[in-house]
C-alpha positions as CSV (number, residue, x, y, z in Angstrom):
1,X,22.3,17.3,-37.5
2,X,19.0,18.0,-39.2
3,X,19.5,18.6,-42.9
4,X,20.6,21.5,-44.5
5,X,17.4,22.4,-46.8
6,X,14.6,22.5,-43.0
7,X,13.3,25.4,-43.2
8,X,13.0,26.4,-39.5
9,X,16.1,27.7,-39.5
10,X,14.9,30.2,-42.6
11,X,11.8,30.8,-40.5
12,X,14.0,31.9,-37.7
13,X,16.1,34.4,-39.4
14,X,12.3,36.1,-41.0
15,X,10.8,35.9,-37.2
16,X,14.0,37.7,-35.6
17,X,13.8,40.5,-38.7
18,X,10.3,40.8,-37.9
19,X,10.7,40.9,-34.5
20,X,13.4,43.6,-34.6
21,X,11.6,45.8,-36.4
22,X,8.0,45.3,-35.0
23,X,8.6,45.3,-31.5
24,X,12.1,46.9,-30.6
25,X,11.6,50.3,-33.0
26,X,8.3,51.1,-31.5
27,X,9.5,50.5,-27.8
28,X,13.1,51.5,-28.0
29,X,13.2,53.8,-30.9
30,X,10.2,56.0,-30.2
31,X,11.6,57.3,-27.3
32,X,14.4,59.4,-28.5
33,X,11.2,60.3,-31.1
34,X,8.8,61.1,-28.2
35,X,11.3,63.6,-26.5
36,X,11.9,66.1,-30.0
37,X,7.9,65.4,-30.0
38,X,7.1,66.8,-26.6
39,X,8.6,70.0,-27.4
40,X,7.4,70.7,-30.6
41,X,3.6,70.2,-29.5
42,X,5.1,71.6,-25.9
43,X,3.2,68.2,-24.0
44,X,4.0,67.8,-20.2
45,X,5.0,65.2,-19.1
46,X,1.6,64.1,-17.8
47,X,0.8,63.7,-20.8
48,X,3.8,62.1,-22.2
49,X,3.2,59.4,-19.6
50,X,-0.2,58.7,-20.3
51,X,0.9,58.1,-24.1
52,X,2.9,55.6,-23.3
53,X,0.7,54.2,-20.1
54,X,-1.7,53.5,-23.2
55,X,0.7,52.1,-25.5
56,X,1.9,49.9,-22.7
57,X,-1.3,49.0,-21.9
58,X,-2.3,47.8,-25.8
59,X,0.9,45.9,-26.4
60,X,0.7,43.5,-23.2
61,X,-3.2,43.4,-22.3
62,X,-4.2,41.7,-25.7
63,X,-2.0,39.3,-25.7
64,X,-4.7,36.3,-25.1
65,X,-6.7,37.4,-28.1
66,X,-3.5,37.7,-29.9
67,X,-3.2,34.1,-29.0
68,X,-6.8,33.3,-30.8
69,X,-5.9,35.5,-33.6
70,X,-2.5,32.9,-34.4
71,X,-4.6,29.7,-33.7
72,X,-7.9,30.7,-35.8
73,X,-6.1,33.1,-38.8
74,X,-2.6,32.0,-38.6
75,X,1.2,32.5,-37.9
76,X,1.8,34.5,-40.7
77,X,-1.3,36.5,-41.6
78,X,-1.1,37.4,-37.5
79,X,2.2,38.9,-37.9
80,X,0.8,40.6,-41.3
81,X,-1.8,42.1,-39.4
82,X,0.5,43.6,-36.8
83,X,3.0,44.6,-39.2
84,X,0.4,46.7,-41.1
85,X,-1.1,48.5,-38.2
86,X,2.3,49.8,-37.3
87,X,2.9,51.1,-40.6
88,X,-0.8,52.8,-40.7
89,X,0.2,53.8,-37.1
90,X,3.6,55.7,-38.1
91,X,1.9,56.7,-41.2
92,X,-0.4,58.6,-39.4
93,X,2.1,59.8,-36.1
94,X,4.3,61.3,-38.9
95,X,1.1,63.6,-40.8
96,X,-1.7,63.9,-39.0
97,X,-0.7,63.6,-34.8
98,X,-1.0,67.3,-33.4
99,X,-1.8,67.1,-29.7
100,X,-1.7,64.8,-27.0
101,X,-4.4,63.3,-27.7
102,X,-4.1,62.1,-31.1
103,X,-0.5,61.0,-29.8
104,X,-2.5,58.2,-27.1
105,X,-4.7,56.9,-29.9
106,X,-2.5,56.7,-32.6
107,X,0.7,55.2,-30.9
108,X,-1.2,54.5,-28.0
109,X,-3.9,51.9,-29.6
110,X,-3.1,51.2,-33.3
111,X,1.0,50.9,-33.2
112,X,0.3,49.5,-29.1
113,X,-2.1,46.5,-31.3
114,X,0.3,46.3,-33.8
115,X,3.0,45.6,-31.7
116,X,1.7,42.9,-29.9
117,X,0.1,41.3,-33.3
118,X,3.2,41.7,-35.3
119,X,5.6,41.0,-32.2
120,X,6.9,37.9,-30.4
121,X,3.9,35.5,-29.2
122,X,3.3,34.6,-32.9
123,X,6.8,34.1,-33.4
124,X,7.5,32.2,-30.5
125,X,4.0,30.2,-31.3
126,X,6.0,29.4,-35.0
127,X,8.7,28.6,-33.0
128,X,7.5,25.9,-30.7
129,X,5.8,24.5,-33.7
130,X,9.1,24.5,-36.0
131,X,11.6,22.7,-33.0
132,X,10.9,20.2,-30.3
133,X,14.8,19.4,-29.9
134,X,16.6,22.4,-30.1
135,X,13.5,25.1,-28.8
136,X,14.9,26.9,-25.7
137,X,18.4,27.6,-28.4
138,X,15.8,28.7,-30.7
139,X,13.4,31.1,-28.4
140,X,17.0,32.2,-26.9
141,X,18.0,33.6,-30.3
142,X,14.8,35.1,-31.1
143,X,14.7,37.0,-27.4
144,X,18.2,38.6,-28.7
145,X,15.8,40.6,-31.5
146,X,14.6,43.1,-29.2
147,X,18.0,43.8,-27.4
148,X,20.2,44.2,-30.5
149,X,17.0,46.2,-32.3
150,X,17.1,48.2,-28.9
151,X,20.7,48.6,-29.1
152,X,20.4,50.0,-32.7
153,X,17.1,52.1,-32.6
154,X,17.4,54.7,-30.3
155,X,20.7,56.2,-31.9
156,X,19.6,55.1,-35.6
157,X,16.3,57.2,-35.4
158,X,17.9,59.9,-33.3
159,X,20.1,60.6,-36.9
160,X,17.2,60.2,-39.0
161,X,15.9,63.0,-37.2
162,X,18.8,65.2,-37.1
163,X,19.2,64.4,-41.1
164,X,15.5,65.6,-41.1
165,X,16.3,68.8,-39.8
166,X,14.8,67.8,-36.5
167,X,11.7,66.8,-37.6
168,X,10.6,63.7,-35.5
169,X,7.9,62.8,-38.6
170,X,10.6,62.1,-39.9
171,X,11.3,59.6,-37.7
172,X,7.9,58.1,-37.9
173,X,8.3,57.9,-41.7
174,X,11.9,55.6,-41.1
175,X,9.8,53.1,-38.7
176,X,6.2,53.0,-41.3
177,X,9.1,51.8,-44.0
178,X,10.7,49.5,-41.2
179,X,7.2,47.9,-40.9
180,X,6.4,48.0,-44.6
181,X,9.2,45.7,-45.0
182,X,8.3,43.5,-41.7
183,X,5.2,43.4,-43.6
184,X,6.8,41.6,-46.7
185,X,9.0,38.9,-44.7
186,X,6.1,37.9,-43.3
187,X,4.3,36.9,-46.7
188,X,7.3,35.7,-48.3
189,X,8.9,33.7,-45.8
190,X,6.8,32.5,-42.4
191,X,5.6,29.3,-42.8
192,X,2.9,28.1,-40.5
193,X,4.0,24.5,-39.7
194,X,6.8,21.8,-41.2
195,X,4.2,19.6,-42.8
196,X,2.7,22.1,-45.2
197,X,6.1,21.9,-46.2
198,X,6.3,18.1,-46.1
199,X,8.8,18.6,-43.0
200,X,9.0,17.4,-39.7
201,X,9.9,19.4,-36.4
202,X,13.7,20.0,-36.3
203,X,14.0,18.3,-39.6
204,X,14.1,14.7,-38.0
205,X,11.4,12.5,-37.1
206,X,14.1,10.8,-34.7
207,X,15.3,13.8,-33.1
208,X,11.7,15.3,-32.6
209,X,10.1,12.3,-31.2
210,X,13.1,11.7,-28.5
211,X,12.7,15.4,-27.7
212,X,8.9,14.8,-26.9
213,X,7.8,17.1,-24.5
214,X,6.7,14.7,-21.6
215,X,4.2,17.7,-20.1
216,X,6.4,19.0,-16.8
217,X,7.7,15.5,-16.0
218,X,11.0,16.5,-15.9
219,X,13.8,15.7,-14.1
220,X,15.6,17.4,-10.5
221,X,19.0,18.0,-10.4
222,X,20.7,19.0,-7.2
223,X,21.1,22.4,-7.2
224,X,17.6,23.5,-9.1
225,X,14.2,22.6,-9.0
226,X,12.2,21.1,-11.5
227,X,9.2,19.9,-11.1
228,X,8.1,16.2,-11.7
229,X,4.4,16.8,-11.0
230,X,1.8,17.5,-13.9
231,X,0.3,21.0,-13.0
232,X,-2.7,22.4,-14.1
233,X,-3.5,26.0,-14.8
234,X,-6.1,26.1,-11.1
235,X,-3.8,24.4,-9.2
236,X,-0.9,26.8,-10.3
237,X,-2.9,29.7,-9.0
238,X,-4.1,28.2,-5.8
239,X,-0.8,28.7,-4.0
240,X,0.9,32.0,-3.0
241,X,4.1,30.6,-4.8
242,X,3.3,32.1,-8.8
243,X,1.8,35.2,-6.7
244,X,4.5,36.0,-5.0
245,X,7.0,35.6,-8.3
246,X,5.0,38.3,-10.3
247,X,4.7,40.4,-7.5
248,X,8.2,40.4,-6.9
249,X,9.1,41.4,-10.6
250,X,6.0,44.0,-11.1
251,X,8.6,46.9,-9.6
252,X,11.5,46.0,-12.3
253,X,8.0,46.3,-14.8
254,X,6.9,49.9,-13.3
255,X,10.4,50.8,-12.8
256,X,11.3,49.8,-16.8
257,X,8.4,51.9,-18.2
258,X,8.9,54.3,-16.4
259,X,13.0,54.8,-17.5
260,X,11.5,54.3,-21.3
261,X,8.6,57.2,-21.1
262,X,10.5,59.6,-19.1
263,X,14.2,58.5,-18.8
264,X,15.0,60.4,-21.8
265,X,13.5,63.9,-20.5
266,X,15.0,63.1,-17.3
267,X,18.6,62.7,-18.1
268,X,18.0,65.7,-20.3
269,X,16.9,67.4,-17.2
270,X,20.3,66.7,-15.5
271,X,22.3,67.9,-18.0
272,X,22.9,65.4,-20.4
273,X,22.1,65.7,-24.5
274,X,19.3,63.7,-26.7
275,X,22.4,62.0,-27.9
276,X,23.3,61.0,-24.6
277,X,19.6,59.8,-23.4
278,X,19.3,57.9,-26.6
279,X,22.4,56.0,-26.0
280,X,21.1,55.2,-22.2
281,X,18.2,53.8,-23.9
282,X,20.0,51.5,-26.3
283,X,23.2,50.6,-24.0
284,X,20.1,49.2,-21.9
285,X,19.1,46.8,-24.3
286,X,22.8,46.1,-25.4
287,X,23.8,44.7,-22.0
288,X,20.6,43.0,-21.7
289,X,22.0,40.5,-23.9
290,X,24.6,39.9,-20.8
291,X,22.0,38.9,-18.6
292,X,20.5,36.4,-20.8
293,X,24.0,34.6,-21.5
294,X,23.9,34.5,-17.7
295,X,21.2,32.3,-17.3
296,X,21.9,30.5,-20.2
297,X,25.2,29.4,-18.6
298,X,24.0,29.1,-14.9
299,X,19.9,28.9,-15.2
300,X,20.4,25.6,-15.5
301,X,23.4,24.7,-12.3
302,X,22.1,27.2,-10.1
303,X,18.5,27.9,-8.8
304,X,17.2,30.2,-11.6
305,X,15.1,32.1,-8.9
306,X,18.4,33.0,-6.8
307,X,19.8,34.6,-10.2
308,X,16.8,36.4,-10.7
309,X,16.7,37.5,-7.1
310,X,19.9,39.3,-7.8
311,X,18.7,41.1,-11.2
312,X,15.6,42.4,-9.1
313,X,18.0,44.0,-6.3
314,X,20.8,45.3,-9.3
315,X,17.4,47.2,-11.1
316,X,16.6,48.5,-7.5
317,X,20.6,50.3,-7.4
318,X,19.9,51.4,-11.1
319,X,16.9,53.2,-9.8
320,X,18.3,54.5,-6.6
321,X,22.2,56.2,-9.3
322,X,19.2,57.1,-11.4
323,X,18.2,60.3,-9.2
324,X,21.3,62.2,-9.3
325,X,22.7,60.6,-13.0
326,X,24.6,63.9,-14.1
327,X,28.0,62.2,-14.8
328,X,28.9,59.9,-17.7
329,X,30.0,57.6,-15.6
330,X,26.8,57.6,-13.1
331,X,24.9,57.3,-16.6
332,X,27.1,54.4,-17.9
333,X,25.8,52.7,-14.2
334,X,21.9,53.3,-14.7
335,X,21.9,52.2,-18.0
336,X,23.5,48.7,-17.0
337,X,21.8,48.1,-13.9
338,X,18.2,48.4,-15.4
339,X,19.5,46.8,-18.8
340,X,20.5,43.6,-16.7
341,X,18.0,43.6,-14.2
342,X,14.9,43.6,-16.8
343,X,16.2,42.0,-19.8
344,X,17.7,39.2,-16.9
345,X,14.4,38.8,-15.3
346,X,12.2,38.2,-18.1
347,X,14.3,35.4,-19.0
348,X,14.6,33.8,-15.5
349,X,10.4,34.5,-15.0
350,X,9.5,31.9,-18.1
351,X,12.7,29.8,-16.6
352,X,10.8,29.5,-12.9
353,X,7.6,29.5,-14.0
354,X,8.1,26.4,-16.6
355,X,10.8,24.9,-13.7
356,X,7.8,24.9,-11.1
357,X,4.5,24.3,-13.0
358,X,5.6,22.4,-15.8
359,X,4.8,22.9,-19.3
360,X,1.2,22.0,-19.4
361,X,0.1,25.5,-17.7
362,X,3.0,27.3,-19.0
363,X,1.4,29.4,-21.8
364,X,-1.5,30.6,-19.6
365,X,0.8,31.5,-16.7
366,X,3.0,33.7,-19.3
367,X,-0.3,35.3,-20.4
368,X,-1.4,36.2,-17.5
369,X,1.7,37.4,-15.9
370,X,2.3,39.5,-19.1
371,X,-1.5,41.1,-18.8
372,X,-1.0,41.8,-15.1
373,X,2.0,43.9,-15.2
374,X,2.1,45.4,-18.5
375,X,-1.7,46.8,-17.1
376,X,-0.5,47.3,-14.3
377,X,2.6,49.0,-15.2
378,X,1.2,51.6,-17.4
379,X,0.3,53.5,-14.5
380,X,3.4,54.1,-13.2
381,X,4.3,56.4,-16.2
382,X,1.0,58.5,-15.7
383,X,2.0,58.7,-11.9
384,X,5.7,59.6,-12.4
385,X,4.8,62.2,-15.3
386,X,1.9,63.7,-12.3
387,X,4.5,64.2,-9.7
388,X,6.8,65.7,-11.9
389,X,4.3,68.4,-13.0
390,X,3.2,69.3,-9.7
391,X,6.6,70.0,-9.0
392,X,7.8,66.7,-6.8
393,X,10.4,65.4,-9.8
394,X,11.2,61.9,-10.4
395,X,12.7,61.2,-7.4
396,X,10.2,59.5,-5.5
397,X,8.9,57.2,-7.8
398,X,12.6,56.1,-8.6
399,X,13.0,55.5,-4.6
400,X,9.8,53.9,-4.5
401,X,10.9,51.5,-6.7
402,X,14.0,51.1,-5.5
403,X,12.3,49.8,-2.4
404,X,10.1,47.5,-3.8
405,X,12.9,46.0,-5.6
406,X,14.3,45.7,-2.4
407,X,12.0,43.5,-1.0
408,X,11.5,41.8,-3.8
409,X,14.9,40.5,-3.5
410,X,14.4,39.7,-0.1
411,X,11.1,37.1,-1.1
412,X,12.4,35.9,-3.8
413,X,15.0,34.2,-1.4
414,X,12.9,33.0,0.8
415,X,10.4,31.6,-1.6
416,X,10.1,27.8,-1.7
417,X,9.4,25.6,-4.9
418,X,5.8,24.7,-5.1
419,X,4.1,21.2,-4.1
420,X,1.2,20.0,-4.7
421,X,-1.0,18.8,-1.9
422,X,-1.5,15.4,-1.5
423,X,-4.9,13.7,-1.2
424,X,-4.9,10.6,1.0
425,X,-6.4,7.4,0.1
426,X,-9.2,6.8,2.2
């Protein structure tokens, strides 16, 4: 047991605060803030789309610079950075936002930066840096941050605007405080590395040298794949094999921001309350947490990629009940199915990819996957928001999605772990 006074685990519990603020209110929270916001400035959804096609955009895309930023400047003064612009960000949506316009560069570009900055790649870099021995338990706990600030956002800011008399500056105002205090826990309480504390990694020299990270030379069990190969970052895009995997999960990306920039209106348009599209929203994130424990339990007996497989085709039913979700019940259903199906398959994509490549290219192949979709998935909220203005409703970018969910299920199945070619002696 490492001793009671390491101070990793102290540098967790400031990460997870930071994270739940930083990243969960922003994503989760605004949206609930974004629908009393379209009708007061009377937006369409074209428009709401393309605000959150750009903030989607800016909190994915820069995520290799954000990288830089922790390696040049630091862990902590990283996350102060991000924490700031999403005050200056709120600060800013609550007084001066008054069209459309204003909306995409304010909580499009400064909070979408902020996020990313203040939000988990420096935590998870702090992290890595803090435990060798006990660093997937570690990452695990900190991934549970943005389900459980999901959970709580939505329906916490949808009060502070009703107390506000409706005003959704008001609920702008909450999150700049939220990410004033982010703002302190950073200062106070992230450290950048166990030696400037006179530390060592998991508080034990012995336990973090016979955790050493042997660079992707792991071991095979029966049942799952692990690569014993050393893979570099070319060689892990010269096959179809990493391709295929981030093509697969792109439609549970397009079909998750969509359902977070219009799912809100949308269930509003079948009948149901704020209240009600708000709790969709959080009950997403809650059972999120499910599909986690799931791999947790199983990633590691079963072929991760077959439980991932599954959470692709469970998003694709979510979309398909999400059409015609007038009942409680139907909306109970959506909310579950796209909960476990994205939270579940961002936990088995960094399971597969580090199962196949190793850890050596790991980091790269995260970035890059991340980049990809989260670009690549802002235009599907610009695109559903279009249709819906010109009168065509959500339905056929749900059932488009639905399909390519489909498929994906199909591939994933018949996907086979990666080898590398071998050279022959001549």
């Amino acid at each position: 047991m490492p001793p009671r006074n390491f101070y990793g685990w102290k540098l967790l519990s400031a990460l997870w605060i930071i994270v739940f603020i930083n990243l969960a209110f922003p994503i989760y929270g605004s949206r609930g803030v974004e629908a009393v916001m379209m009708q007061d400035l009377d937006l369409n959804r074209q428009t709401l789309g393309s605000i959150f096609s750009i903030f989607t955009i800016m909190s994915g895309l820069p995520g290799p610079l954000v990288a830089l930023c922790v390696g040049r400047y630091g862990i902590r003064l990283t996350m102060l950075t991000g924490s700031l612009l999403v005050v200056v960000g709120s600060i800013l949506m609550a007084t001066v936002v008054n069209s459309g316009l204003l909306a995409a560069m304010v909580f499009g570009i400064v909070v979408g930066i902020g996020v990313v900055m203040g939000g988990v790649i420096a935590a998870q870099v702090g992290l890595v840096k803090w435990f060798v021995r006990k660093r997937a338990f570690t990452l695990a706990i900190l991934s549970s941050a943005t389900a459980v600030g999901g959970f709580i956002a939505a329906p916490l800011l949808n009060r502070v605007i009703e107390f506000g008399g409706g005003s959704w500056r008001v609920g702008w105002w909450f999150m700049a405080v939220l990410s004033c205090f982010a703002a302190v826990i950073a200062v106070l309480f992230v450290k950048e590395s166990p030696e400037d504390l006179g530390q060592v990694p998991d508080g034990s020299a012995e336990d973090a040298t016979s955790a050493t990270d042997k660079g992707g030379t792991g071991h095979k069990r029966a049942m799952v794949h692990r690569t014993t190969e050393t893979w570099t970052y070319r060689e892990s895009l010269s096959g179809p094999v990493y391709w295929l995997l981030m093509v697969c999960q792109m439609g549970v990306s397009w079909g998750f921001v969509v359902f977070l920039s219009h799912g809100v209106a949308h269930l509003m348009d079948l009948g149901h309350t704020r209240d009600a599209g708000a709790w969709a929203i959080s009950l997403m994130a809650l059972i999120g947490l499910l599909a986690k424990v799931i791999v947790g339990v199983f990633g590691d007996r079963i072929e991760p990629r077959y439980i991932w497989a599954c959470f692709i085709g469970i998003f694709g039913v979510g979309q398909v009940l999400a059409v015609q979700a007038d009942s409680t019940m139907l909306l109970v259903f959506v909310a579950a199915c796209i909960g476990i199906g994205f939270n579940g398959g961002v936990v088995c994509l960094a399971t597969v990819l580090s199962n196949y490549f190793g850890t050596k290219p790991f980091a790269s192949l995260t970035g890059l996957t991340i980049a990809v979709n989260t670009t690549m998935g802002a235009i599907a909220p610009f695109i559903a928001g279009r249709l819906y203005d010109n009168g065509y409703g959500y339905q056929g970018v749900f059932y488009t999605i639905a399909v390519w969910c489909a498929a994906g299920t199909v591939i994933m199945f018949m996907i086979k772990p990666p080898f590398k070619k071998q050279v022959p002696n001549i």
